[in-house]
N, C-alpha and C positions, 0 to 999 in steps of 0.2 A: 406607157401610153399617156397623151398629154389630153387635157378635156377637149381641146377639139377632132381628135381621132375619136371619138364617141358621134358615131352615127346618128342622126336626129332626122325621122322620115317628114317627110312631104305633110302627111295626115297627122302628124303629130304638132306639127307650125300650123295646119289650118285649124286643128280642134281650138289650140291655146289661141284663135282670131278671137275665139268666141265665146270666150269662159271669161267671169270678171277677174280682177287682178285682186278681190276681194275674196273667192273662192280659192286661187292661187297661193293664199299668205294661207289661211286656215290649213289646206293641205300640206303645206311647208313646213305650218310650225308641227301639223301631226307625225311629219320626220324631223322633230328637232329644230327645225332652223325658224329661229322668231325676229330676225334683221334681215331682212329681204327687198322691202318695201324701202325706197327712194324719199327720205325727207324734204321737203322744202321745194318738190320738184313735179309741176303739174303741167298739164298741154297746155302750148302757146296760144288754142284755136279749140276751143272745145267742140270732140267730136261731134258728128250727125247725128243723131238716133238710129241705132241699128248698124252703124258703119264698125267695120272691123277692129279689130283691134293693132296696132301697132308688134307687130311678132319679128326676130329676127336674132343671131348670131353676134355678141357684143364685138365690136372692134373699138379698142380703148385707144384713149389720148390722153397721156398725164401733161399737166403743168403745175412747176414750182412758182413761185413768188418770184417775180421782174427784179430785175437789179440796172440802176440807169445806163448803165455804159454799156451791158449789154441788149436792152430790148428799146430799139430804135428803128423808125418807119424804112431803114435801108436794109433792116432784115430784111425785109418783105420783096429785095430784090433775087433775092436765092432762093431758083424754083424747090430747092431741098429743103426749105424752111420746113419743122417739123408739122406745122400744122397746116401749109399749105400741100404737105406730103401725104399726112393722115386724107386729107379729103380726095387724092388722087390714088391713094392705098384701099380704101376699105372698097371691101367686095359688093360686087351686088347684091340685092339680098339681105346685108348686115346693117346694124345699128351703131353709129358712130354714136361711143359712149366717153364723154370730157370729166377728168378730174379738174373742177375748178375752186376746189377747198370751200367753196359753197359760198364764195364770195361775191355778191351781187352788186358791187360797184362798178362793174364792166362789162363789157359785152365777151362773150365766149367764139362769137360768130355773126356773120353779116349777113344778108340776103345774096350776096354774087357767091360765096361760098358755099348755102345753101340750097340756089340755083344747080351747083356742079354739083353735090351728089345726088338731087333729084335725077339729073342730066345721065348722070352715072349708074341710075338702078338701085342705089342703098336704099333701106329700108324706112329710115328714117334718122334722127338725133337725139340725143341727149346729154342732157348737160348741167349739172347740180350750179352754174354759173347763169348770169342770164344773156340776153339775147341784142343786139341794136339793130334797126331796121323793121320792129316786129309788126308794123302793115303791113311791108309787103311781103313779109315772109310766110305772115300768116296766108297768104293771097297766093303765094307759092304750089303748096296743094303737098309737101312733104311733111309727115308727123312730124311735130318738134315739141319735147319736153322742155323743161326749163324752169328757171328759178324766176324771169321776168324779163323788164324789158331793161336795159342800161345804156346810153349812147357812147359811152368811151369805150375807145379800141380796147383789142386784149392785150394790149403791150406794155398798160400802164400799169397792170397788176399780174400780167401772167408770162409765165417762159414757157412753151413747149418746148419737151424733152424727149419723152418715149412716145411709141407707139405700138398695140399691142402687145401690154404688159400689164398685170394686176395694176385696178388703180382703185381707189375709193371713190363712188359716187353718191352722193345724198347720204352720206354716214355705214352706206352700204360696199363691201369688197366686193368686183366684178374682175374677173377673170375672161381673159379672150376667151370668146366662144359659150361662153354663159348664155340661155337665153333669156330677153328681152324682150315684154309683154307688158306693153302701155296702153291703159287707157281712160274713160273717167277721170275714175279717182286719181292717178298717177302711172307709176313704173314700179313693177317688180322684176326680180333679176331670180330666175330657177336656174339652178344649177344644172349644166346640162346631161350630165349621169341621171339625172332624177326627170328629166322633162316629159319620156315617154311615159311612164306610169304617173305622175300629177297633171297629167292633159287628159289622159284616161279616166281617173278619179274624180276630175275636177268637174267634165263633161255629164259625170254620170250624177254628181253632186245637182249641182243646175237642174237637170230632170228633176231630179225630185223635188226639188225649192221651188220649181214650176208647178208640180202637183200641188204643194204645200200651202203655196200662193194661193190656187185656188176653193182649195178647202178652208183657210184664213178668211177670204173673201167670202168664201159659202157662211161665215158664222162659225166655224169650227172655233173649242178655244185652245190653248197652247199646249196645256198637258195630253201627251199623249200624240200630239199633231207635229210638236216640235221640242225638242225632237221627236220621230216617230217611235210607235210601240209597233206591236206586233200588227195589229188590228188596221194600223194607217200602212203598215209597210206592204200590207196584203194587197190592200186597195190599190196601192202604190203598181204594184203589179198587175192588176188588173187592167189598169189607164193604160199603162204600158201597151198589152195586148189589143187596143183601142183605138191606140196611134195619137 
């Protein structure tokens, strides 16, 4: 069984809309995993307040280092070109995710590229590379992570080669079908065996940081409130019964 035969319900993508990617890393490293979080790699467009969270099923795209004789604007006449293929491959639903070795001399992608997987249904991009075009892409209305903004193509520094295949993004290993939960702060990648019990955790986490928030704000001081004792966990449950 490959990690995309691993089932991931409906309710499990919306809970992680709405969990921070901050509560996400905590739960991750409480099973081990402390490299999850995307270096160097924030939204193009800083969200709404209150606007969802970028959630979705990774679809990768690796690029090696350009070499001149092969990476020339006549590539771009072969509708097979790898990364004109990736943006016509990834599903609806999913997060086109670029290995661009984190090099921010170039652009990773344009706005007409951009354009076709809004067009398309994906969920959004990301890209440890940065971006050209980024007015109007930010103007677009598709999540876009990124390292920034660059105006030279990606040919000057990048070969696309694979697609959906382990790649490195932001110092982090993404696996097809990983998921993908950006927002604020950045991009983290949960692995997707673990997605429905850390959207679980994660959701039930937040409740109570919401309680905790308020008791903070009521004047409470930290011992004992944060983390809770028995005495805040009680209470904790009571709000609960409250609504």
């Amino acid at each position: 069984m490959t990690s995309t035969d691993i089932a991931v319900s409906d309710a499990t993508l919306e809970l992680l809309r709405h969990v921070s990617t901050a509560t996400l890393t905590t739960h991750l490293f409480k099973r081990g995993l402390r490299n999850v979080f995307l270096q160097g790699v924030a939204p193009l467009k800083k969200p709404a307040v209150g606007a969802p969270n970028l959630v979705g099923p990774a679809f990768t795209l690796r690029n090696i280092p350009a070499r001149e004789d092969l990476d020339h604007v006549g590539v771009f006449q072969d509708p097979d070109h790898p990364q004109r293929k990736a943006v016509e491959s990834a599903p609806a639903g999913s997060v086109l995710v670029q290995d661009c070795r984190g090099d921010r001399s170039v652009a990773s992608t344009g706005s007409i590229l951009t354009m076709r997987l809004k067009v398309r249904g994906v969920a959004g991009m990301v890209s440890d590379g940065c971006v050209r075009d980024s007015g109007t892409i930010g103007d677009i209305g598709l999540p876009l992570f990124c390292a920034g903004a660059s105006a030279p193509l990606n040919l000057a520094k990048h070969h696309a080669v694979d697609m959906n295949v382990p790649i490195a993004c932001g110092g982090v290993a993404v696996y097809p079908g990983d998921i993908v939960v950006g927002d604020v702060d950045g991009v983290v990648i949960v692995p997707r065996h673990l997605a429905e019990e850390v959207a679980r955790d994660a959701t039930e986490q937040e409740l109570m940081e919401a309680f905790i928030i308020e008791r903070v704000e009521g004047g409470a001081v930290l011992r004992g409130t944060y983390p809770p004792n028995e005495e805040t966990l009680a209470a904790f449950a009571e709000w609960r019964k409250r609504g």
